[in-house]
C-alpha positions in Angstrom: 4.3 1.9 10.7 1.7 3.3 8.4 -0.6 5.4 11.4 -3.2 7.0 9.0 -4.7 3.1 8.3 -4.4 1.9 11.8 -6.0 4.8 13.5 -8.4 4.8 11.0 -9.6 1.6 10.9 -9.4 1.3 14.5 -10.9 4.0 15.3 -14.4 3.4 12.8 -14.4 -0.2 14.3 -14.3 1.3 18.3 -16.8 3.9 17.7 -19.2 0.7 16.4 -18.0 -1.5 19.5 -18.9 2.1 21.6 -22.6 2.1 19.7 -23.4 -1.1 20.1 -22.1 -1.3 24.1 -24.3 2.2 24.6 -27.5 0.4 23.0 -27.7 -2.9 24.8 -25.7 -6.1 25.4 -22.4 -6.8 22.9 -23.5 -10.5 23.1 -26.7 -9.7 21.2 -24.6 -8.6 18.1 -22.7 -11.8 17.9 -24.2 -14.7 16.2 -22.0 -18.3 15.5 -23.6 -18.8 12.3 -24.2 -15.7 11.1 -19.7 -15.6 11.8 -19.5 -18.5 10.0 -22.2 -17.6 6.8 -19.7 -14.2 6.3 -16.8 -15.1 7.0 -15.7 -18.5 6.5 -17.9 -18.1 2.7 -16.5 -15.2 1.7 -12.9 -16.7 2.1 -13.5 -19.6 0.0 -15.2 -17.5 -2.6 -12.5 -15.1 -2.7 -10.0 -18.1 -2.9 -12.1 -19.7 -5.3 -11.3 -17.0 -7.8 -7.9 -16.6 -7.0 -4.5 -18.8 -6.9 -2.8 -19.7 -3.6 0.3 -17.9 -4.9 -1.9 -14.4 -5.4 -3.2 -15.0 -1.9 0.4 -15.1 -0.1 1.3 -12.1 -2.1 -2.0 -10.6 -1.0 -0.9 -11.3 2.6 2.5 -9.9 2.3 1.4 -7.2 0.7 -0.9 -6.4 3.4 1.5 -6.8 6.0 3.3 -4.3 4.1 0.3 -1.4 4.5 0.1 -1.8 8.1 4.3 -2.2 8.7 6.3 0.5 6.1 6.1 4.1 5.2 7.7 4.9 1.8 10.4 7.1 1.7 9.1 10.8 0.4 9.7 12.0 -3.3 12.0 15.1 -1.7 14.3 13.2 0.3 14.6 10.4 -1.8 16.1 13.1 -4.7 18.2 14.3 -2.2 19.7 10.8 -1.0 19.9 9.5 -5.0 22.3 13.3 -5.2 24.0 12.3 -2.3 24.8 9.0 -4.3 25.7 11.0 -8.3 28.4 12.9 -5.9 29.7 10.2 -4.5 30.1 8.2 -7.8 31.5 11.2 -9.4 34.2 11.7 -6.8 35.1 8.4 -5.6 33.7 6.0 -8.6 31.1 3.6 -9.0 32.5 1.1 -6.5 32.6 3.1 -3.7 28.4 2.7 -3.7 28.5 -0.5 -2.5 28.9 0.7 1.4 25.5 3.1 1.0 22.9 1.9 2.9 19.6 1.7 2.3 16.5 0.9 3.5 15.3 -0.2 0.1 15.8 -3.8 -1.4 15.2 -2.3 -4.5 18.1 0.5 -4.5 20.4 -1.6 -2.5 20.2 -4.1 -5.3 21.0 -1.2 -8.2 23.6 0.1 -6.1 25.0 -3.0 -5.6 24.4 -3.7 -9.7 26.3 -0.3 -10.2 29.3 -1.5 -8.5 29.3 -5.0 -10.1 29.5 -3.0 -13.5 26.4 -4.1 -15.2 25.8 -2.5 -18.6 23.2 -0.1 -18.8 20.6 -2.5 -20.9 21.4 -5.1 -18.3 20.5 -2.8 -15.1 17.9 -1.4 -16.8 16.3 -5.0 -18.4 16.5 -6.3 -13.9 15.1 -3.5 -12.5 12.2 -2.9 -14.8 11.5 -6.6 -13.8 12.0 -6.2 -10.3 9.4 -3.0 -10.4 6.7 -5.2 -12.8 7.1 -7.7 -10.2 6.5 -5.9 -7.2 3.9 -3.9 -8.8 2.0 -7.4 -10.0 2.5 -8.5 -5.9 0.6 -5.3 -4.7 -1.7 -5.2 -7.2 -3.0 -9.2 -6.4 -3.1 -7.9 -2.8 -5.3 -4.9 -4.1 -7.5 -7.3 -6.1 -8.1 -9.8 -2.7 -9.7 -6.9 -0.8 -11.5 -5.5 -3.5 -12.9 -9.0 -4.4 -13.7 -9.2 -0.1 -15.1 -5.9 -0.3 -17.4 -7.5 -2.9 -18.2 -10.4 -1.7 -18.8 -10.2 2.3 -22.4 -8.0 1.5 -23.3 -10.6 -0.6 -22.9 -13.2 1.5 -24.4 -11.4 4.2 -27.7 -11.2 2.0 -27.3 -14.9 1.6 -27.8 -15.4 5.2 -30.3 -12.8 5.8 -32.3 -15.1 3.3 -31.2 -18.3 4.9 -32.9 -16.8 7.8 -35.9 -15.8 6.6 -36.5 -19.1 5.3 -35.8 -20.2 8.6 -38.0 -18.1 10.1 -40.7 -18.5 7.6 -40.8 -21.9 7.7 -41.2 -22.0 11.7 -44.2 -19.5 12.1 -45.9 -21.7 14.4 -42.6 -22.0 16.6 -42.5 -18.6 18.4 -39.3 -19.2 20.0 -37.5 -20.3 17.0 -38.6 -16.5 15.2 -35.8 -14.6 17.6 -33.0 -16.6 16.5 -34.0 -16.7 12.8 -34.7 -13.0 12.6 -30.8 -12.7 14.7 -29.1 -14.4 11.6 -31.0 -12.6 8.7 -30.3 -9.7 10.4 -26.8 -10.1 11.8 -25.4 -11.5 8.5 -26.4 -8.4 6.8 -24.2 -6.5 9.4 -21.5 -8.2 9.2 -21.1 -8.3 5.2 -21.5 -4.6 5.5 -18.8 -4.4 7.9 -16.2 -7.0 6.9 -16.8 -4.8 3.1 -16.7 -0.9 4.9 -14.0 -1.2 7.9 -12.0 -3.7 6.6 -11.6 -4.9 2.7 -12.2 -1.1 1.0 -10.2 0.4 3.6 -7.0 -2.3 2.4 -7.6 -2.3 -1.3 -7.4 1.5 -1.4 -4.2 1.7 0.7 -3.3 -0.9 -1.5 -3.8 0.5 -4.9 -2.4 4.0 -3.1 0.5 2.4 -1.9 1.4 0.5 -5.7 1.1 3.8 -7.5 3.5 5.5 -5.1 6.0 2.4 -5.1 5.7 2.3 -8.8 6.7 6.2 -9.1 10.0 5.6 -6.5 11.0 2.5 -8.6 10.4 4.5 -11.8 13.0 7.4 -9.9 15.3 5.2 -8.7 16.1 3.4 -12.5 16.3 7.1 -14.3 18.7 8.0 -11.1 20.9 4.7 -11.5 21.4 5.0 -15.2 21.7 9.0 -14.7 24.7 7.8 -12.5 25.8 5.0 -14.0 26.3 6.9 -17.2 28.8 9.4 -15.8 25.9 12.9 -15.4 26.7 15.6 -13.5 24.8 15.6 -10.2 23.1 18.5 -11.5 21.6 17.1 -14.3 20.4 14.2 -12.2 18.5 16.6 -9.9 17.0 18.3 -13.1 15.7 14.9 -14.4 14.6 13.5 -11.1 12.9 17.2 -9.8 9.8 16.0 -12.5 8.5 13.2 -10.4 7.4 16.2 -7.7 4.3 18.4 -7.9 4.3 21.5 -9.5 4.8 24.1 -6.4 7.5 21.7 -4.5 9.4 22.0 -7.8 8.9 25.7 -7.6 10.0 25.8 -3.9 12.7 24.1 -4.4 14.2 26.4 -7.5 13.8 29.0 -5.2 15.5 27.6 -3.0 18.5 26.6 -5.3 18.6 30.5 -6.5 18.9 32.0 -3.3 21.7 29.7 -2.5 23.2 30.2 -6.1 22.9 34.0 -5.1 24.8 34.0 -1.7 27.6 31.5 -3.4 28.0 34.0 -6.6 28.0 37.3 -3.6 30.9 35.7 -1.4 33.7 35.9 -3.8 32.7 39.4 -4.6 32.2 40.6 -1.1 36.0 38.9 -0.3 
């Protein structure tokens, strides 16, 4: 479960709730129509500009964000060496039992052990990683077009109430109310946009370059493997995907252990 976005978001819309609670009444800040203005039009305009196939991968991509952590660069490198040693010693088939918590590996494992070709596991799962990255990137779009829309609408109601109120000068009673939607709708555009939509399209467009890089590792690891390399050589090619001083942490760390292995014999 991804904490950083529900503490986050939680915590932004409590501290609101706690403002609000401190000031006067909750009640006062909830208006029917001014719900209905924001919220229900800024659905349909969203939907209006997208397909009901973008929207279900926009809500299984979101479900995604809130659910799963990806694996980190480091130990993913470490797990795909795990997998060139076992191929090397015990042959491609044997990768078939590793598990995995990835669809995506499991399936290139499982590719690896059925014998693909190379152009054929390489052709799949640069299809598989477009596809997934066209998936989170419609669920990026959804909250970015929310994050768009809901202030807008909210200024459509804030006029809708002026009007109202405008209209009705010579009604004092009918003035509260009016001013409550022209002012509420604002509100809660600004919201819906700031602690909900932005938050999700970020994580999202975060979340797609990150998935996009594992996918990317994964393929160069399975055709490293596939293709016979020496675990060492796989680490080499796969060490690029990390940052600069995690590469040069982990050389060190290689070289002192290359040191005490060289000294052992010696000292024997």
């Amino acid at each position: 479960m991804d904490l950083a976005t529900i503490i986050g978001m939680l915590g932004a819309a409590i501290m609101i709730v706690a403002a609000i609670s401190l000031g006067s009444s909750p009640m006062v800040f909830v208006n029917p129509v001014s719900l209905i203005i924001v919220i229900g039009g800024s659905l349909l305009v969203v939907l209006s500009q997208m397909t009901f196939t973008e929207v279900r991968q926009a809500l299984s991509a979101t479900g995604k964000v809130f659910k799963t952590n990806l694996p980190d660069l480091e130990s993913t490198i470490d797990e795909m060496l795990d997998i060139a040693k076992t191929a090397r010693k015990s042959g491609l088939l044997a990768l078939e039992d590793h598990e995995s918590n990835s669809s995506f590996l499991t399936q290139g494992l499982q590719m690896l052990a059925d014998g693909y070709s190379t152009d054929m596991l390489r052709d799949v799962l640069d299809k598989e990683r477009l596809l997934t990255l066209e998936r989170n990137r419609a669920g990026a779009r959804a909250f970015t077009l929310l994050a768009d829309v809901a202030p807008a609408m909210g200024m459509i109601g804030t006029l809708i109430g002026l009007v109202d109120m405008l209209s009705n000068m010579s009604d004092p009673a009918s003035i509260g109310p009016a001013m409550a939607v022209a002012l509420l709708t604002t509100l809660y555009g600004v919201l819906i946009a700031n602690i909900l939509a932005t938050p999700i399209a970020e994580k999202l467009e975060v979340r797609t370059l990150q998935q996009e890089q594992l996918q990317a590792l994964w393929i160069d690891a399975l055709l490293a493997i596939q293709q016979g390399r020496n675990p060492r050589v796989v680490e080499q090619m796969l060490v690029t995907y990390l940052p600069q001083e995690r590469r040069d942490k982990r050389d060190s760390g290689d070289g002192e252990g290359q040191t005490e292995a060289k000294e052992e014999p010696g000292s024997a």
